[in-house]
N, CA, C and O atoms as CSV, one atom per row, in Angstrom:
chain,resi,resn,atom,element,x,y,z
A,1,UNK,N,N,88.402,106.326,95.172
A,1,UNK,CA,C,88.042,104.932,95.377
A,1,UNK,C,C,88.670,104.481,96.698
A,1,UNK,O,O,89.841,104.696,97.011
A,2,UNK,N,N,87.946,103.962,97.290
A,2,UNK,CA,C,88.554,103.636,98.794
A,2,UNK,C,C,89.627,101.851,98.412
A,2,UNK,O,O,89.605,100.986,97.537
A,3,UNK,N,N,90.169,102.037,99.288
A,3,UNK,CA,C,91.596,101.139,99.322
A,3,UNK,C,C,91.452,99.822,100.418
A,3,UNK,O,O,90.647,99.725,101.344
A,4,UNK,N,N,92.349,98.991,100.059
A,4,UNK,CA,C,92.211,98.231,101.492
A,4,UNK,C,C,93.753,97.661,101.482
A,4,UNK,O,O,94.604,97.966,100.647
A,5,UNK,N,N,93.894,96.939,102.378
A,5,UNK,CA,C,95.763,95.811,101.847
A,5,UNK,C,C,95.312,94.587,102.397
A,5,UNK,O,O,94.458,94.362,103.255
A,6,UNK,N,N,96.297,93.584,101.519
A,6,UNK,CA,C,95.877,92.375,101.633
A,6,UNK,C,C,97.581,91.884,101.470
A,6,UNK,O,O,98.581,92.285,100.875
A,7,UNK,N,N,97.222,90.832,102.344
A,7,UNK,CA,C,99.047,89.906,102.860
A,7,UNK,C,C,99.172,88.686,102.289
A,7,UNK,O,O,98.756,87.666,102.836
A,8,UNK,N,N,99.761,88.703,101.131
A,8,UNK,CA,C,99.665,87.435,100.244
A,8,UNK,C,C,101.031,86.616,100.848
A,8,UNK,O,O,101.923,87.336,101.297
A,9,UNK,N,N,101.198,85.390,100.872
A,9,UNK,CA,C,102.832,84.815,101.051
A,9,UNK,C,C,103.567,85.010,99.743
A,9,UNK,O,O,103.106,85.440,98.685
A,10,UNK,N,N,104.636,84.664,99.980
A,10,UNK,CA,C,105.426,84.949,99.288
A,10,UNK,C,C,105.093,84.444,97.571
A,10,UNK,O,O,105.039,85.135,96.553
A,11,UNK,N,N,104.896,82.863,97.780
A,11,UNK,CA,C,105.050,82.160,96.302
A,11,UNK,C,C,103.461,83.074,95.556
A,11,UNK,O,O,103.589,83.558,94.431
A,12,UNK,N,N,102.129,83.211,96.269
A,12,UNK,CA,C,101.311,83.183,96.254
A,12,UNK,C,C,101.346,84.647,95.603
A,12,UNK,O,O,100.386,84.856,94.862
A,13,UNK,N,N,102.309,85.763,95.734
A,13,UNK,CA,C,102.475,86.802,95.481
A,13,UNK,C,C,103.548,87.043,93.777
A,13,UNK,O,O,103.515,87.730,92.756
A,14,UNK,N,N,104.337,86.024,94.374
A,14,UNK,CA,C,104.791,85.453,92.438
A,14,UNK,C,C,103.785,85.093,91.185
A,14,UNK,O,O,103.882,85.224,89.965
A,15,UNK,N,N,102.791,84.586,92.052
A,15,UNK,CA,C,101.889,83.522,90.615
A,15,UNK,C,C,101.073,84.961,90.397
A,15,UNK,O,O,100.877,85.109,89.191
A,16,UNK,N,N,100.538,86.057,91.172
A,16,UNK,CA,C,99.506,87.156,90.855
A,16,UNK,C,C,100.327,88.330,90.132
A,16,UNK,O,O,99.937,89.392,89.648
A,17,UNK,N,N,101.414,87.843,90.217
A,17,UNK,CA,C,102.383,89.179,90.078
A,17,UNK,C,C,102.606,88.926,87.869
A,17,UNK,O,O,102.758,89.710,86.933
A,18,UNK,N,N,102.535,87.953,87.958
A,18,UNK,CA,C,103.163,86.311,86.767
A,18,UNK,C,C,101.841,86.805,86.118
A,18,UNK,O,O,101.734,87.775,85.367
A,19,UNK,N,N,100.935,86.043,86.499
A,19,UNK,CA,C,99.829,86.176,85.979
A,19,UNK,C,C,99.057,87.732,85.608
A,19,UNK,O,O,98.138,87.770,84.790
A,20,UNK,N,N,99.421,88.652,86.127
A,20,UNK,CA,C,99.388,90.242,85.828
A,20,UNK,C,C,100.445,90.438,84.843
A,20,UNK,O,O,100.424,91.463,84.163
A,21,UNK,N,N,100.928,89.985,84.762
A,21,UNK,CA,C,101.910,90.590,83.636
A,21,UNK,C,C,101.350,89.685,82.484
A,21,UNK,O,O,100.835,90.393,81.619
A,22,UNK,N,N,101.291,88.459,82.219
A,22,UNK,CA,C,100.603,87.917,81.492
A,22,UNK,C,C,99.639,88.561,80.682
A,22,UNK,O,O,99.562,88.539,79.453
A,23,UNK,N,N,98.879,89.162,81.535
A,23,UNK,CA,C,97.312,89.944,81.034
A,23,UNK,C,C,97.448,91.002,80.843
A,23,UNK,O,O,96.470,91.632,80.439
A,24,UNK,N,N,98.670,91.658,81.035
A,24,UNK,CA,C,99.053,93.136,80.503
A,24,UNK,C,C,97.970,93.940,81.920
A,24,UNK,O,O,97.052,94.554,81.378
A,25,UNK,N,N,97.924,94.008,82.870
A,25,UNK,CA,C,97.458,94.853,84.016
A,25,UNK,C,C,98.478,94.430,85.366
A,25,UNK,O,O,99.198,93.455,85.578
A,26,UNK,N,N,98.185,95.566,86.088
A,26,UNK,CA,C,98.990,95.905,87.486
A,26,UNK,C,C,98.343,95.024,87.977
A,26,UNK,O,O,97.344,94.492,87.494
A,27,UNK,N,N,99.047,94.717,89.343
A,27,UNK,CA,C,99.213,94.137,90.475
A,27,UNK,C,C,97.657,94.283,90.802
A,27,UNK,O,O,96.849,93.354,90.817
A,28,UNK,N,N,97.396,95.619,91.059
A,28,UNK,CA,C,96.193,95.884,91.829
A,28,UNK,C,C,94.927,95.626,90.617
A,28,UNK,O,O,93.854,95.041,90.770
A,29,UNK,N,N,95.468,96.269,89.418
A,29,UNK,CA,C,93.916,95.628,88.658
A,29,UNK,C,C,93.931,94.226,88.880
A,29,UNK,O,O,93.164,94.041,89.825
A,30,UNK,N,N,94.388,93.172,88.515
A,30,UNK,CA,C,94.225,91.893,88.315
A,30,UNK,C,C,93.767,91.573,89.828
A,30,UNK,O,O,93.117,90.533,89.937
A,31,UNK,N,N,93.970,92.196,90.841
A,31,UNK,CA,C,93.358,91.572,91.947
A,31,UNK,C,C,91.923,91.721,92.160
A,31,UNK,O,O,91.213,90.812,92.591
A,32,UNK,N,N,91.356,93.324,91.733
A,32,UNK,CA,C,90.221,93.963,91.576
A,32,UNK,C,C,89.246,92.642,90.467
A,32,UNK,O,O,88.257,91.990,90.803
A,33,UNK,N,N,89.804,92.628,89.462
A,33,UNK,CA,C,89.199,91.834,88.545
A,33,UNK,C,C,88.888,90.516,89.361
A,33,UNK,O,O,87.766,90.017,89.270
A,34,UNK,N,N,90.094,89.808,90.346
A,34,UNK,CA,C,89.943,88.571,90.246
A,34,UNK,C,C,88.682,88.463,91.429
A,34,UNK,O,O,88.030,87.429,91.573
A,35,UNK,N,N,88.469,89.638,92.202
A,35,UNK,CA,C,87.822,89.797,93.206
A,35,UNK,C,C,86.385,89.785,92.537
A,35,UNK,O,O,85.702,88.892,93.038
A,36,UNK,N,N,85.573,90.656,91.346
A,36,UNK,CA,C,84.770,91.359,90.903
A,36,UNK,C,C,84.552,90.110,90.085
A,36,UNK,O,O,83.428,90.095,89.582
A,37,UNK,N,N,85.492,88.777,89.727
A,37,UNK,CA,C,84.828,87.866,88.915
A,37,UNK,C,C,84.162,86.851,89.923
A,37,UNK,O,O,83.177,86.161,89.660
A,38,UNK,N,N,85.065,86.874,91.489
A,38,UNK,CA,C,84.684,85.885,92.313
A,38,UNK,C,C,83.021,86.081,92.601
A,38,UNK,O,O,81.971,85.454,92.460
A,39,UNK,N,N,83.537,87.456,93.127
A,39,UNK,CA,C,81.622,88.067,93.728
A,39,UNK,C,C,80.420,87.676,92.450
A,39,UNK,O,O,79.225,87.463,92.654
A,40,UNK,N,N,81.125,87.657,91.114
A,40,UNK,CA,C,79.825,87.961,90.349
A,40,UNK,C,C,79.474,86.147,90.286
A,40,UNK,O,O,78.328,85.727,90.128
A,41,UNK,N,N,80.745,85.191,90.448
A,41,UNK,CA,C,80.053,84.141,90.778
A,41,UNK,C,C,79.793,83.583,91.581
A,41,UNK,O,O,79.680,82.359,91.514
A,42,UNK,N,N,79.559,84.400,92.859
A,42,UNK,CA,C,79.177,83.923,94.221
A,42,UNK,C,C,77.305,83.396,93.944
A,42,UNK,O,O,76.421,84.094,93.448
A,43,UNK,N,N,77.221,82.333,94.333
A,43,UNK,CA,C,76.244,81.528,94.723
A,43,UNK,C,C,75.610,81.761,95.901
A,43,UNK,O,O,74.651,81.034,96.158
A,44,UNK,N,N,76.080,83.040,97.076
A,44,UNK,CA,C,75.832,82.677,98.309
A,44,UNK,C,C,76.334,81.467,99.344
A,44,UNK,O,O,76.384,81.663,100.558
A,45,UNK,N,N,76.739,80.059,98.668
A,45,UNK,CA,C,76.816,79.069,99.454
A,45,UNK,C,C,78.744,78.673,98.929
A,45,UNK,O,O,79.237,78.813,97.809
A,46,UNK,N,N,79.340,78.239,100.045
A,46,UNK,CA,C,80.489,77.716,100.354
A,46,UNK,C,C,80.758,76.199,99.453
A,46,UNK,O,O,79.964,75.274,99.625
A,47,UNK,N,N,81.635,76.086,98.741
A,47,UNK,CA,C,82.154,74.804,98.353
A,47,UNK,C,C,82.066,73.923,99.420
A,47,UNK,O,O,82.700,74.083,100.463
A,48,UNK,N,N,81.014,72.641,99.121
A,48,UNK,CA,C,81.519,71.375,100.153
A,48,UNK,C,C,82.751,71.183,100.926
A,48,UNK,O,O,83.871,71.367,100.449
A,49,UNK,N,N,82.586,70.915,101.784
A,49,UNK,CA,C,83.905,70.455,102.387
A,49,UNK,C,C,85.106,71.942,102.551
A,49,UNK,O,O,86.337,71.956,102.536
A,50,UNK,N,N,84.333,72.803,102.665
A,50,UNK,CA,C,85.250,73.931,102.341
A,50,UNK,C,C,86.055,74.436,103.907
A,50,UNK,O,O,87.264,74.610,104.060
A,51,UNK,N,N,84.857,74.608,105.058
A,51,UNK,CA,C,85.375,74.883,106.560
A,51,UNK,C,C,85.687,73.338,107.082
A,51,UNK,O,O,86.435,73.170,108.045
A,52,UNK,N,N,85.034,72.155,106.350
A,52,UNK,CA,C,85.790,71.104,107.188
A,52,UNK,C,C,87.416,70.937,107.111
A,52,UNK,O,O,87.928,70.904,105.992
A,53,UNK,N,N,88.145,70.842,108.144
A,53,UNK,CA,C,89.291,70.825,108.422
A,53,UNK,C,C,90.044,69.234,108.419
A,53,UNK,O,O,91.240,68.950,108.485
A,54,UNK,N,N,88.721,68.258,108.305
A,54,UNK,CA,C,89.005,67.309,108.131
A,54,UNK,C,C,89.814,66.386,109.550
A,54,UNK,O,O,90.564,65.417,109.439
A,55,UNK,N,N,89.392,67.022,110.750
A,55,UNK,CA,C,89.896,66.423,111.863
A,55,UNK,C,C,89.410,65.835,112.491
A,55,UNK,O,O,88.189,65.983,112.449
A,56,UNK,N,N,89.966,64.732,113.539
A,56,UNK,CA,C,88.789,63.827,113.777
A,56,UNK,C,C,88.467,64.077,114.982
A,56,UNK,O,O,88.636,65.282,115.171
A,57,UNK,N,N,87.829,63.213,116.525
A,57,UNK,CA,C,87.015,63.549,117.169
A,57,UNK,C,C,88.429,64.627,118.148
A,57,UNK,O,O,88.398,65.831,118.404
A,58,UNK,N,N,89.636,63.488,118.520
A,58,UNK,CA,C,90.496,64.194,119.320
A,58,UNK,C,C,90.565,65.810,119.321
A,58,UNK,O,O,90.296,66.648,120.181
A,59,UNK,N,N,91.096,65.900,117.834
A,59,UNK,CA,C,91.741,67.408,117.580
A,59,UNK,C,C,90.573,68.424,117.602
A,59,UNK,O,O,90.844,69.591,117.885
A,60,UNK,N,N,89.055,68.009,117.273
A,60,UNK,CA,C,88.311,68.836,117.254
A,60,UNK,C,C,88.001,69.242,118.984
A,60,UNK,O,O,87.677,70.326,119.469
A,61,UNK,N,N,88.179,68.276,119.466
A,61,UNK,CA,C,87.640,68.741,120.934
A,61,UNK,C,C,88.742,69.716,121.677
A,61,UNK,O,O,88.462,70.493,122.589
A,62,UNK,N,N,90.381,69.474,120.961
A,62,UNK,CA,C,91.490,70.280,121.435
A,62,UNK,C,C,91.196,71.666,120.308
A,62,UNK,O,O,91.429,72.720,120.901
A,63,UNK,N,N,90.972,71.777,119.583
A,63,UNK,CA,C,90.199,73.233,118.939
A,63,UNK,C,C,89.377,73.569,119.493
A,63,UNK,O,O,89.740,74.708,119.788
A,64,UNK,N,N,88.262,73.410,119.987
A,64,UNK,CA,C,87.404,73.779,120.855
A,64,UNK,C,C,87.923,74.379,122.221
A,64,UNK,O,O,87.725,75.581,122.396
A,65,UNK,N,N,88.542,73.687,123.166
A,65,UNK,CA,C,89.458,73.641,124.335
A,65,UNK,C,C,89.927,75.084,124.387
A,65,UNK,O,O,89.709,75.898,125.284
A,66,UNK,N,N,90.886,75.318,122.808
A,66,UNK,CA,C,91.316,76.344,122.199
A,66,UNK,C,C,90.780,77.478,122.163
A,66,UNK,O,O,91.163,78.638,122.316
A,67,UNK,N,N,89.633,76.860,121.888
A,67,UNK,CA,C,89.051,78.581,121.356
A,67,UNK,C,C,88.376,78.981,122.762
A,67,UNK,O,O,88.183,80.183,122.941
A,68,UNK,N,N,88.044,78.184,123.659
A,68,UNK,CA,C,87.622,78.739,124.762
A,68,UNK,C,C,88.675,79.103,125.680
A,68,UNK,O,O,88.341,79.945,126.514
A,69,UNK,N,N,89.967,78.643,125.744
A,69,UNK,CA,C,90.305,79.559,126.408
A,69,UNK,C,C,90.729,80.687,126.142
A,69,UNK,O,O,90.902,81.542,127.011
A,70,UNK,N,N,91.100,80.971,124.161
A,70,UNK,CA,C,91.367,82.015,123.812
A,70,UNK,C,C,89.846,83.171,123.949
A,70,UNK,O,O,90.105,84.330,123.624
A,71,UNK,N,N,89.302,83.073,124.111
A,71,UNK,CA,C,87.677,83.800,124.067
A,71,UNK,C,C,87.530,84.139,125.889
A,71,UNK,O,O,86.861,85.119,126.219
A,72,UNK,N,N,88.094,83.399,126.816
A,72,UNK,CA,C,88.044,83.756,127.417
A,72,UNK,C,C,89.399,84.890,128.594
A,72,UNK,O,O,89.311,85.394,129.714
A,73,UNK,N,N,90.457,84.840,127.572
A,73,UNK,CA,C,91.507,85.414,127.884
A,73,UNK,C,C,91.446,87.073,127.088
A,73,UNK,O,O,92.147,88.049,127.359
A,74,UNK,N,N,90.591,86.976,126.272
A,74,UNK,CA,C,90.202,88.477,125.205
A,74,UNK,C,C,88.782,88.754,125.721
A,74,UNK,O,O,88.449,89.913,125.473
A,75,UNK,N,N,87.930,88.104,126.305
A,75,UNK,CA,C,86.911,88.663,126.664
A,75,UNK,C,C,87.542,89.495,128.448
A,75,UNK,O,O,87.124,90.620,128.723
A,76,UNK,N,N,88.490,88.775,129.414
A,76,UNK,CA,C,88.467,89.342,130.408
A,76,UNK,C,C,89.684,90.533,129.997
A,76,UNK,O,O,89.847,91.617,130.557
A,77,UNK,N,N,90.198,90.162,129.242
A,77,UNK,CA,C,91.418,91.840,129.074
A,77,UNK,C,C,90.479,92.496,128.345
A,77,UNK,O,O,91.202,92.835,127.407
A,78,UNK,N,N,89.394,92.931,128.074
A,78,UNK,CA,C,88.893,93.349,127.018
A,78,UNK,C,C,88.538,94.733,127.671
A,78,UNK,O,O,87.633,94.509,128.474
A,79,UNK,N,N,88.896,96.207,127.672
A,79,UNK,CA,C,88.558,97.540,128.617
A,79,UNK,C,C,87.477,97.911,127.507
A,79,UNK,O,O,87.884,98.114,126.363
A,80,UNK,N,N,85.926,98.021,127.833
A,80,UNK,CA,C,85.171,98.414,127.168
A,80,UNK,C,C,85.229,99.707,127.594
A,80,UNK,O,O,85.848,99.825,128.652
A,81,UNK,N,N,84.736,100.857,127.073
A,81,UNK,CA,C,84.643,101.958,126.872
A,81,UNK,C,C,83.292,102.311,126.448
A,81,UNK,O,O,83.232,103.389,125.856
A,82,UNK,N,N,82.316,101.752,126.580
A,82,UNK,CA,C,80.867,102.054,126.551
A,82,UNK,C,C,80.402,101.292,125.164
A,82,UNK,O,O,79.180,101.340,125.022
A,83,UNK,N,N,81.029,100.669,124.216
A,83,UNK,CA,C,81.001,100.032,123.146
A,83,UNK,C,C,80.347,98.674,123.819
A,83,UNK,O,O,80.704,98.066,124.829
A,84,UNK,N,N,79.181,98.392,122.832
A,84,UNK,CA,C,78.360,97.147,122.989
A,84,UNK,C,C,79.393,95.954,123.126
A,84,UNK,O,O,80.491,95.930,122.570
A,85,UNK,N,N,78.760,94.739,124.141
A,85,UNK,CA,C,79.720,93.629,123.860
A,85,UNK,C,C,79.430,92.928,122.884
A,85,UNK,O,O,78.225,92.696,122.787
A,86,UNK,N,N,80.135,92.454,122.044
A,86,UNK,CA,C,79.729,91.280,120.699
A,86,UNK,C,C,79.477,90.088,121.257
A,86,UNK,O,O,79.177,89.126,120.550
């Protein structure tokens, strides 16, 4: 079965750890499960309000600001090697 890792914080790693013992399964089943119950109730579509960040006109235009100059500081260090650009 192929593997992956995932970086929980700290408290966030207590309540799965809590809650696995609870249910009598490991660490890794209860994550598998909690994963395999999410997907089976995936809808396709995102909870309302889920990517809004809830910021108003200022901060969105300084996120923006942001991301362009980060996009443009990784696009010019970027040494392609014959790999398509994204």
């Amino acid at each position: 079965m192929p593997s992956t890792t995932f970086h929980f914080p700290v408290e966030t790693l207590r309540q799965i750890d809590a809650a696995a013992a609870r249910h009598g399964v490991s660490r890794n089943r209860f994550v598998m499960l909690a994963c395999e119950r999410a997907l089976s109730a995936d809808d396709g579509a995102w909870p309302d309000g889920f990517f809004d960040p809830g910021f108003g006109s200022e901060e969105r235009a300084l996120l923006d600001e942001g991301t362009r100059e980060l996009e443009q500081v990784v696009t010019s260090n970027r040494h392609n090697r014959g790999a398509p650009f994204l």
